[in-house]
C-alpha positions in Angstrom: -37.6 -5.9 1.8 -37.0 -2.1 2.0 -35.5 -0.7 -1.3 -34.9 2.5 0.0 -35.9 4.6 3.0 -36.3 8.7 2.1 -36.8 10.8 5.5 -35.4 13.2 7.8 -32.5 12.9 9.8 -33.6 12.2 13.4 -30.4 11.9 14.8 -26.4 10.4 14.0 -24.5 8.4 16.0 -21.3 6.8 15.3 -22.1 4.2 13.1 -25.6 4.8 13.3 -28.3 7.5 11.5 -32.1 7.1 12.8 -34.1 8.3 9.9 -37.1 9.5 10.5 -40.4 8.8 8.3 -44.2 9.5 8.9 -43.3 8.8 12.8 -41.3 6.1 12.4 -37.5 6.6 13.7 -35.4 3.8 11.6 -32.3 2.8 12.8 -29.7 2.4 10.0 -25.9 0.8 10.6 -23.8 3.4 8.1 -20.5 3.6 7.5 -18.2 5.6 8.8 -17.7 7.6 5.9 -20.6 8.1 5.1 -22.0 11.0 3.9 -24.8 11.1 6.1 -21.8 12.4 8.7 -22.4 15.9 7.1 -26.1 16.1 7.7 -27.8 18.3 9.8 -30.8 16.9 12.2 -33.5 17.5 10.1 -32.1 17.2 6.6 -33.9 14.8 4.2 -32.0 11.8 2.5 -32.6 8.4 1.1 -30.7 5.4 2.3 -30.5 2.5 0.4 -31.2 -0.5 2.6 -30.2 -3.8 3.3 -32.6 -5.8 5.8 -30.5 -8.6 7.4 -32.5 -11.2 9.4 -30.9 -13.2 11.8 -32.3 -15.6 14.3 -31.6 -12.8 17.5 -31.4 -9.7 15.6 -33.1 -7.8 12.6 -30.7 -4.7 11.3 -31.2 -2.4 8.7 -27.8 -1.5 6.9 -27.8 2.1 5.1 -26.1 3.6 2.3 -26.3 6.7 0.8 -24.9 5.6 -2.8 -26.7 2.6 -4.9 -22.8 1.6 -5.6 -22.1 1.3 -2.1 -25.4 -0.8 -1.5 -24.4 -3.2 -4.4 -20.5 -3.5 -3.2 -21.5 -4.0 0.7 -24.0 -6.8 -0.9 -20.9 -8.3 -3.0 -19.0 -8.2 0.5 -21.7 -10.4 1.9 -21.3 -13.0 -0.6 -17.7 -13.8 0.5 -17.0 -16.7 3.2 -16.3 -15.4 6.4 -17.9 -11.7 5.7 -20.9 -11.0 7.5 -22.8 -7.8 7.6 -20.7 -5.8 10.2 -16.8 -7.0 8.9 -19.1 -5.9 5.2 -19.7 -2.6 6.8 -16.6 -2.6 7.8 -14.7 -2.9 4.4 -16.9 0.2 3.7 -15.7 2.2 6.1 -12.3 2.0 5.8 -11.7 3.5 2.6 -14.1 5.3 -0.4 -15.8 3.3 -2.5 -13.5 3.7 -5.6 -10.7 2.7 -3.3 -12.1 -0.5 -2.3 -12.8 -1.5 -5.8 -9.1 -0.3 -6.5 -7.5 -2.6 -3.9 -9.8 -5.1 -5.0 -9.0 -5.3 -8.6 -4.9 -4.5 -7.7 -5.1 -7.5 -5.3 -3.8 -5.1 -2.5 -4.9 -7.3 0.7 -2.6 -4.6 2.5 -5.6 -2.1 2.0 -8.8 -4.5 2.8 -6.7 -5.3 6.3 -7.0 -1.7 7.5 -10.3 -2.1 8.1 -11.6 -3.2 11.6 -11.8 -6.9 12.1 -10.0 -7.6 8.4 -7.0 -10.2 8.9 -4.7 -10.9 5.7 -6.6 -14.6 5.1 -10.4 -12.8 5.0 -8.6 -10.0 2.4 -7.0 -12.7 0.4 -10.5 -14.3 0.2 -11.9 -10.7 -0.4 -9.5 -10.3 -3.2 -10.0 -13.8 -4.4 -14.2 -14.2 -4.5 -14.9 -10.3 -5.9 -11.8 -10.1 -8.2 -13.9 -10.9 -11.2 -17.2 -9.6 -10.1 -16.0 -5.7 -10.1 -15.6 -3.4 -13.1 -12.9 -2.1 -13.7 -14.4 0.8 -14.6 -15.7 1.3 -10.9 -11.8 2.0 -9.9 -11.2 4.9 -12.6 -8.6 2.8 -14.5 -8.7 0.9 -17.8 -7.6 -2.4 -18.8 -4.4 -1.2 -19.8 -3.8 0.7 -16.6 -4.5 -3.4 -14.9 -2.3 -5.3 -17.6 1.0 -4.4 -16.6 3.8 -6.9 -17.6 6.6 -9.0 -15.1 9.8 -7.3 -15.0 8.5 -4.1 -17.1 10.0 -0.6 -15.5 6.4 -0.3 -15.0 6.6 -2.9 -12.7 9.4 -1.7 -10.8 8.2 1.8 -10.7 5.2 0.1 -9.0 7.0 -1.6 -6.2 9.3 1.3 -5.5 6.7 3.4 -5.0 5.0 0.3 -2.6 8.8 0.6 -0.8 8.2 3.7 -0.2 5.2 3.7 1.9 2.4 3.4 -0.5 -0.1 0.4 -0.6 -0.3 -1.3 -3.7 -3.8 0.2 -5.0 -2.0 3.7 -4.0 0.8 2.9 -6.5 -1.5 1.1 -9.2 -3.9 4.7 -9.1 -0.6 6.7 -9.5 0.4 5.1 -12.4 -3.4 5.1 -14.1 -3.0 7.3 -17.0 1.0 7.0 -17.6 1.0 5.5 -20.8 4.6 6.0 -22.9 5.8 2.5 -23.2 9.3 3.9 -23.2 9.7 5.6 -19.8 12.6 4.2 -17.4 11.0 2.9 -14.1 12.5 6.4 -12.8 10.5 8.2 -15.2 7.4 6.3 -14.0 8.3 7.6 -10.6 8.5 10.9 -11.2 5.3 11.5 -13.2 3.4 9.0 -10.7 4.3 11.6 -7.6 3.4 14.4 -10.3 0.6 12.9 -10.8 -0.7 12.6 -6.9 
């Protein structure tokens, strides 16, 4: 119903900004990254809105990127994911991030956030996989194409050994491209690279 709402910032709570425009005082659900965090009572934005109806409750979700609006709508396509686990899923990690663990398949990632168990990630993974960009995660095809039982490969789950989630360790490796480089090598220019 509500494209977008441009106002002034009445007042932030956590998890909340009431925008204010020509008198009105709209409660928006945010997440908790959002950049809205930063702003100072007073300060105009524009929120991009997502009206969800419900038989007890009508909520108005709020996102300061068009991306973010577009991925939390994505979110609410998958079984199990309503609007507050969607809002979630936002909040847990930037946006580029999410599509990352997405695209990697890293259900480790998705479960950090608040109500996420492994079998809603794996459905996560499983319903959006095809339906981001890979563009939106700041890798390329190549970077996503990485062959079974390359030192690539290896590199990769070393670096997963050693703490990092598997979208951590897929982004380290984006932009290592020599073919020839001993999973060691990988290694090395991957923690170069962070």
């Amino acid at each position: 119903m509500f494209h977008y709402i441009k106002g002034r910032i009445a007042e932030i709570l956590p998890g909340l900004a009431v925008l204010e425009n020509n008198g009105i005082g709209y409660e928006l659900h945010i997440p908790e990254n959002s950049a809205a965090f930063l702003a100072k009572p007073g300060e105009e934005m524009r929120f991009y809105t997502a009206m969800i109806v419900r038989e007890d409750d009508i909520s108005l979700y709020g996102f300061t990127e068009r991306d973010a609006l577009s991925m939390f709508r994505k979110l609410m396509t998958v079984s199990g994911v309503g609007a507050k686990a969607a809002l979630a899923v936002l909040s847990a990690m930037p946006l580029s991030e999410l599509s990352r663990a997405i695209v990697f398949e890293d259900v480790a990632a998705l479960t950090r956030a608040n109500g996420i168990g492994k079998k809603t990630a794996q459905r996560i993974v499983l319903d959006l996989k095809e339906k981001i960009d890979v563009a939106e995660t700041g890798a390329s095809a190549a970077d996503t194409d990485i062959a079974a039982g390359s030192a690539k490969e290896e590199a990769i789950n070393a670096l997963i050994y050693l703490g990092y989630t598997k979208s951590e360790a897929m982004t380290a490796m984006i932009g290592i491209t020599d073919p020839d480089l001993t999973a060691e090598e990988y290694i090395k220019k991957a923690l170069a690279h962070q």
